[in-house]
MIZANU-177160 format. One line per field, with one value per residue (C-alpha): residue number from 1; residue in one letter; z, x, y negated. Coordinates in steps of 0.1 Angstrom, whole numbers, always signed. Example, Ala and Ser with C-alpha at 12.3 -4.5 7.8 and 13.67 -1.06 7.14 Angstrom:
BEGIN
num	c(1	2)
residuo	c(A	S)
pz	c(+78	+71)
px	c(+123	+137)
py	c(+45	+11)
# end
This chain:
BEGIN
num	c(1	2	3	4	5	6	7	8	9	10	11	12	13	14	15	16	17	18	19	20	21	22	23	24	25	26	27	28	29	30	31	32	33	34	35	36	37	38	39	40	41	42	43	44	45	46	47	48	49	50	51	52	53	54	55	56	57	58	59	60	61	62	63	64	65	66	67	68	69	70	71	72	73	74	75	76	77	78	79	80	81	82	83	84	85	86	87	88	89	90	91	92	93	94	95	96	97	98	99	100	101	102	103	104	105	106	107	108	109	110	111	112	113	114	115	116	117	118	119	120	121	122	123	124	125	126	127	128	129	130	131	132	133	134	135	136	137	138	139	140	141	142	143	144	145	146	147	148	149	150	151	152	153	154	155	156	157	158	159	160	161	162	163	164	165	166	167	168	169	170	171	172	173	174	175	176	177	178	179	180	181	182	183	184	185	186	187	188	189	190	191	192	193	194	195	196	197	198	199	200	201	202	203	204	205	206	207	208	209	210	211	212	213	214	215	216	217	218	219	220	221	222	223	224	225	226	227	228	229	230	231	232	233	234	235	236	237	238	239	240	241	242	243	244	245	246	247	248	249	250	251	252	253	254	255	256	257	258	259	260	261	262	263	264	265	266	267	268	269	270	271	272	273	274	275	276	277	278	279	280	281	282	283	284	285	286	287	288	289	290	291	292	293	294	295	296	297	298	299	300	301	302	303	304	305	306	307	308	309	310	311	312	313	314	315	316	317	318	319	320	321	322	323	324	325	326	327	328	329	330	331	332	333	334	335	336	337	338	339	340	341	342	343	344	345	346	347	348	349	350	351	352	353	354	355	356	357	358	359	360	361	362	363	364	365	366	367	368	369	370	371	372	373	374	375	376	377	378	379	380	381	382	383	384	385)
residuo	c(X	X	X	X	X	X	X	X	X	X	X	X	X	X	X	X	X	X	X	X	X	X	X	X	X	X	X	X	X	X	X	X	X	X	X	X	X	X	X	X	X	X	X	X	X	X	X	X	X	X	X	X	X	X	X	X	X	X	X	X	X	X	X	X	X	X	X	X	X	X	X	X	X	X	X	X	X	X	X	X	X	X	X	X	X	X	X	X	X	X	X	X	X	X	X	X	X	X	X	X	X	X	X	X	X	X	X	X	X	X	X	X	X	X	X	X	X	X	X	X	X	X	X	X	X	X	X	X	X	X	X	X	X	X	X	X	X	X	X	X	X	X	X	X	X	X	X	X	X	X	X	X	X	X	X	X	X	X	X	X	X	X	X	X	X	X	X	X	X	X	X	X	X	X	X	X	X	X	X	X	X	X	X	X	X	X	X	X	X	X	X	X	X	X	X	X	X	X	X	X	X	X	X	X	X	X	X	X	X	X	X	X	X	X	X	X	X	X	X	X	X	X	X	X	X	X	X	X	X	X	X	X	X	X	X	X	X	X	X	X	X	X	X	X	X	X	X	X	X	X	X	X	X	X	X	X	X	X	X	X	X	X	X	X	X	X	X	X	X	X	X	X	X	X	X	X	X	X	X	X	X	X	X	X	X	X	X	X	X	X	X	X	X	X	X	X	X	X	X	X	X	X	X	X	X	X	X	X	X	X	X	X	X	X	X	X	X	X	X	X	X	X	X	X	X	X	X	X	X	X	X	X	X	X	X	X	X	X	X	X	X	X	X	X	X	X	X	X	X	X	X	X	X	X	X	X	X	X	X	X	X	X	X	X	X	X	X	X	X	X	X	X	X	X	X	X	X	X	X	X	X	X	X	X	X)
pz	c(-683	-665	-629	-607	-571	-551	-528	-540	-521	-521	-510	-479	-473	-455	-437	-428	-400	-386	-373	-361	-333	-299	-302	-285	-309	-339	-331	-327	-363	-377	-364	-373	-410	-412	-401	-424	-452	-428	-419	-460	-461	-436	-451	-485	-473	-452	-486	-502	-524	-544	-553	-536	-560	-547	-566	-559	-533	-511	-494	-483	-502	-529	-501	-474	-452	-460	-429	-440	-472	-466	-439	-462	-490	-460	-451	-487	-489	-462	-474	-490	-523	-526	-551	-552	-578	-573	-594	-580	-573	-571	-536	-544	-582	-607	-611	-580	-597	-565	-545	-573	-582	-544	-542	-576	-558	-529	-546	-535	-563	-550	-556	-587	-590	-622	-635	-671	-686	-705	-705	-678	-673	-638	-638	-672	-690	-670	-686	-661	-678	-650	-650	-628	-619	-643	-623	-594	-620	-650	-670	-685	-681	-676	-682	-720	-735	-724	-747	-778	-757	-772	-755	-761	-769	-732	-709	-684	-686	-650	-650	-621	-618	-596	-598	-595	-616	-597	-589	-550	-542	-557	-558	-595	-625	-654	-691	-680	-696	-679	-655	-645	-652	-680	-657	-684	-691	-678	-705	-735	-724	-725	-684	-659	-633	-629	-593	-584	-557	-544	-531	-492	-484	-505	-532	-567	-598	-615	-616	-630	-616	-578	-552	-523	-499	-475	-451	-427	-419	-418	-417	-399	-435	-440	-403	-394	-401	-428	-460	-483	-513	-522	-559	-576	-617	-625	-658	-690	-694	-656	-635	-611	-571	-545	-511	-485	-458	-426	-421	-405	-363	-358	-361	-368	-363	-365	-342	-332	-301	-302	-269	-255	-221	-204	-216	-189	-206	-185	-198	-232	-236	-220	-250	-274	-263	-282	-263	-254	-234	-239	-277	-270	-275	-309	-315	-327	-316	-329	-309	-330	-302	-322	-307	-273	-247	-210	-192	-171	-200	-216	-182	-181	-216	-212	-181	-200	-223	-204	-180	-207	-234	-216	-226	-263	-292	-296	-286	-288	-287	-314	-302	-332	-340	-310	-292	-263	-242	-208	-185	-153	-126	-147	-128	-98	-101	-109	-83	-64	-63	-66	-101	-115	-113	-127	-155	-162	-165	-191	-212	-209	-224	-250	-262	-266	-279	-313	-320	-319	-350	-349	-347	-313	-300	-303	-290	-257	-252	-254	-229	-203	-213	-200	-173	-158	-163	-149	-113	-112	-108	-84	-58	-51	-80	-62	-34	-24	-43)
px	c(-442	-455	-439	-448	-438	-441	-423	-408	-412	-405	-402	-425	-431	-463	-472	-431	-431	-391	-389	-358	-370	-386	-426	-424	-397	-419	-447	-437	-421	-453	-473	-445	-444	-483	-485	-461	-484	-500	-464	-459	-494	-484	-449	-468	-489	-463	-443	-470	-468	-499	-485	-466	-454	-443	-417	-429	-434	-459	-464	-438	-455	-479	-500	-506	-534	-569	-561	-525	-545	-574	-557	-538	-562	-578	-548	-541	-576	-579	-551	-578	-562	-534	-527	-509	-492	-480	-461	-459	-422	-404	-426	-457	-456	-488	-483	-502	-536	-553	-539	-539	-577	-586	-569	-578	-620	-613	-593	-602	-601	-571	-551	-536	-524	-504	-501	-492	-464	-480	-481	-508	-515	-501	-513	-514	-487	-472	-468	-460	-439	-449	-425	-444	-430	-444	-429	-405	-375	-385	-352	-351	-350	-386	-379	-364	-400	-397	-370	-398	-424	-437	-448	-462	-436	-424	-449	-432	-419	-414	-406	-411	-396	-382	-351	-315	-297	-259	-247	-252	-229	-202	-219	-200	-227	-229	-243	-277	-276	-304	-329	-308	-315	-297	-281	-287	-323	-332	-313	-320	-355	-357	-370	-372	-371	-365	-383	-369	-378	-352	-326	-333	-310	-313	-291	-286	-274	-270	-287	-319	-319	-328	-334	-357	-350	-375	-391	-387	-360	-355	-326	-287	-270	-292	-283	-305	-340	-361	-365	-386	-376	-396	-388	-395	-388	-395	-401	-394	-356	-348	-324	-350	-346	-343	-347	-344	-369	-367	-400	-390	-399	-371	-336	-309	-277	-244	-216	-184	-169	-131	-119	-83	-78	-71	-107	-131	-162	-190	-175	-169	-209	-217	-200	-219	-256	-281	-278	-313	-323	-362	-356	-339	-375	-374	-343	-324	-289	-262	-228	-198	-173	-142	-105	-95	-114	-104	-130	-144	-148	-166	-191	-193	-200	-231	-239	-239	-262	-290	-291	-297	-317	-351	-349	-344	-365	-336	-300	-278	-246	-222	-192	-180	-153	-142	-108	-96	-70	-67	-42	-32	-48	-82	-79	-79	-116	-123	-108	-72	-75	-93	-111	-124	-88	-69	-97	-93	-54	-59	-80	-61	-32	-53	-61	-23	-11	-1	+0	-38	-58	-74	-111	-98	-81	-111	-133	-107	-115	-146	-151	-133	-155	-185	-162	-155	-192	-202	-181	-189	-226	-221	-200	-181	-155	-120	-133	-122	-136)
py	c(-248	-221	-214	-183	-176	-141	-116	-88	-56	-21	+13	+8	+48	+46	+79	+86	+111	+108	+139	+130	+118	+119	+114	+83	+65	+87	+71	+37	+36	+54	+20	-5	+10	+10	-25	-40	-46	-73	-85	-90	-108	-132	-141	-144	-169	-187	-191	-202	-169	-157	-124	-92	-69	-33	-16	+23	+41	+29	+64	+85	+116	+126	+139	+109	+115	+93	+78	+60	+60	+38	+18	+6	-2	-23	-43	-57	-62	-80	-109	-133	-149	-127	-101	-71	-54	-16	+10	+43	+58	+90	+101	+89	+99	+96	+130	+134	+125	+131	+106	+76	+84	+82	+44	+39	+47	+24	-4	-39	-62	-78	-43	-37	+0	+1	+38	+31	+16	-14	-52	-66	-104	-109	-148	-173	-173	-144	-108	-81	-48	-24	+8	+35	+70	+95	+123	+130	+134	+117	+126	+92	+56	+43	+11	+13	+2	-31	-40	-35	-51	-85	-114	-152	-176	-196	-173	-153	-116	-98	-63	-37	-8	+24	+43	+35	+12	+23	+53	+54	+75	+55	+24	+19	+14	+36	+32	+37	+76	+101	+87	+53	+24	+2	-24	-49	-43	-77	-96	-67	-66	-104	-101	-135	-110	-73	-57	-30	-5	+31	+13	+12	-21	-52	-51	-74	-62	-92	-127	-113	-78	-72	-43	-59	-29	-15	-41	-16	-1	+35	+42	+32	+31	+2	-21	-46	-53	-48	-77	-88	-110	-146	-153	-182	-186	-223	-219	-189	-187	-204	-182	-169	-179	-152	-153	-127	-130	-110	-91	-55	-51	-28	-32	-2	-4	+18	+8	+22	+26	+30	+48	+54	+71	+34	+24	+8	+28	+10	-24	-13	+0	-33	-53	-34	-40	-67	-99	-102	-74	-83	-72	-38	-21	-33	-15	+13	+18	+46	+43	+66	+73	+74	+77	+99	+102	+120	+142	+116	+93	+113	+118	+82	+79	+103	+82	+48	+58	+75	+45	+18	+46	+37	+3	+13	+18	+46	+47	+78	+86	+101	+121	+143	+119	+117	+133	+149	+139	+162	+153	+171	+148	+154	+187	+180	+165	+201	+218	+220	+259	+290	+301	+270	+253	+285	+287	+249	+251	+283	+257	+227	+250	+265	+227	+220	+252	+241	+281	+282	+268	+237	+254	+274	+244	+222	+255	+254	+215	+219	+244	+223	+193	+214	+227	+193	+179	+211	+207	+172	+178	+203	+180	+145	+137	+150	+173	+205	+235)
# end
């Protein structure tokens, strides 16, 4: 009975630029992304895996550089007795001849660029039903040729395969209509295994039908690090056996940070923080300030965050959901008399009026936000102005 073993991998967007960020956190992801085709060989062979099989999108655009190109070509190359099977996605399209007949030029033998959807021999006794992206919108499900596709009696049927099977959004799952695809292909199409690459977080549709996720992260929806799937099939008709395997170097994560005016803000940033500091390089750290927040707090906050940032891969700071509470003592850190406290009082009144619209109230609080930062760089906290 033939058995087959291999990770499962997808959506690795080689050549992402994350603009969002500063050039030293850019470039950092750039070489983390690039690399992770050597952190795939080396779990492969670990797991005593002969083949990786990327679901689409292996390059971020139609148009990588020869650079991220042939770097990359090198690094499968490089991983002696492994194969590697590729389908492009909904970035990295075979519409974009150019870029498929350059890999297709400098293709090690170990590289399997599959741009057509028909049957290849994957191993003996194995039949591969590759999927690729035609286009950027296709307008259809790819993957509805498999059901007519036949194979030899007890060999193997794996399918691979980009697009989404759910709808995202609402993470319900549809009739398969349009450009999604049929949640049920595996069993209609007779698949052991269905690979499927768009998804950015690991995700299974049903026993037979899997997202592996990027194995970099790239993203705080997705927390955590990057994965990888090892699936083993033990024979044709066996429920298949998936694994997730931790292969990403950064972690992202999302946390929230729920305030009230009695808050000790230096203690509650404290709690939050990764437990081994030597790791914080290798991560990136949103913190959603949600609840009320006094002026000070919200100094401090922006105090927290620079002092510890350096020690991050990233870490910033969300305030839009947060509130303002003002209270009269906060005033006095501004200023007991003269302009600054007669301008601060005028605020704090504008951000209770309940005859002002929410927009102006919020403009009002605001201003003395910046107000109260503003004094407390220019003196002590409390003295005479």
């Amino acid at each position: 009975m033939t058995s087959l073993r291999f990770l499962h991998s997808s959506d690795l967007h080689l050549g992402k630029r994350f603009g969002q960020f500063g050039e030293e956190t850019r470039m950092a992801l750039q070489q983390a992304r690039q690399e992770v085709l050597f952190r795939l060989a080396e779990m492969a062979r670990a797991q005593d895996a002969a083949h990786v099989v990327i679901a689409g999108d292996m390059f971020d655009t139609e148009t990588p550089s020869e650079r991220v190109q042939r770097q990359a070509l090198a690094a499968m190359g490089a991983a002696q007795g492994l194969e590697w099977w590729i389908i492009p996605g909904n970035h990295d399209s075979a519409a974009a001849e150019p870029l498929w007949t350059a890999l297709q030029a400098h293709a090690p033998e170990n590289v399997h660029l599959l741009l057509q959807p028909e049957p290849v021999q994957m191993a003996p006794g194995v039949r591969m039903l590759p999927a690729p992206c035609s286009h950027r919108f296709a307008g259809r499900d790819l993957t509805a040729w498999m059901d007519d596709c036949s194979s030899d009696p007890g060999s193997l049927r794996i399918g691979l395969a980009h697009g989404g099977v759910l709808e995202f959004a609402s993470q319900t799952t549809n009739d398969g209509s349009g450009e999604t695809i049929a949640p049920n292909r595996a069993s209609r199409a007779g698949l052991d295994y269905l690979a499927l690459g768009d998804w950015h977080g690991r995700l299974q549709v049903n026993e037979r039908t899997h997202y592996s996720g990027t194995p970099e992260a790239d993203r705080f929806k997705h927390a955590g690090r990057g994965q990888c799937l090892l699936v083993e099939i033990a024979g044709a008709g066996q429920p298949p056996q998936v694994q997730p395997l931790e292969v990403g170097q950064f972690h992202w994560q999302e946390v929230t940070l729920d305030l009230t005016p009695t808050t000790d803000i230096a203690a509650a940033i404290q709690d939050l923080l990764p437990a081994d500091r030597s790791d914080w390089r290798y991560h990136l750290l949103r913190i959603r300030a949600v609840g009320w927040a006094t002026p000070p707090q919200r100094l401090a906050l922006g105090q927290e965050v620079a002092r510890y940032a350096p020690e991050f891969c990233h870490l910033d700071l969300d305030l839009s959901d947060l509130g303002d509470e003002h209270q009269v003592e906060d005033l006095d850190l501004i200023g007991r008399g003269g302009a600054l406290r007669v301008a601060a009082e005028d605020l704090m009144r504008a951000c209770e009026d309940p005859a002002l619209a929410e927009a102006e109230r919020q403009v009002a609080a605001a201003a003395l936000n910046r107000l109260f930062a503003y004094s407390q760089d220019e003196g002590e906290p409390g003295e005479p102005r």
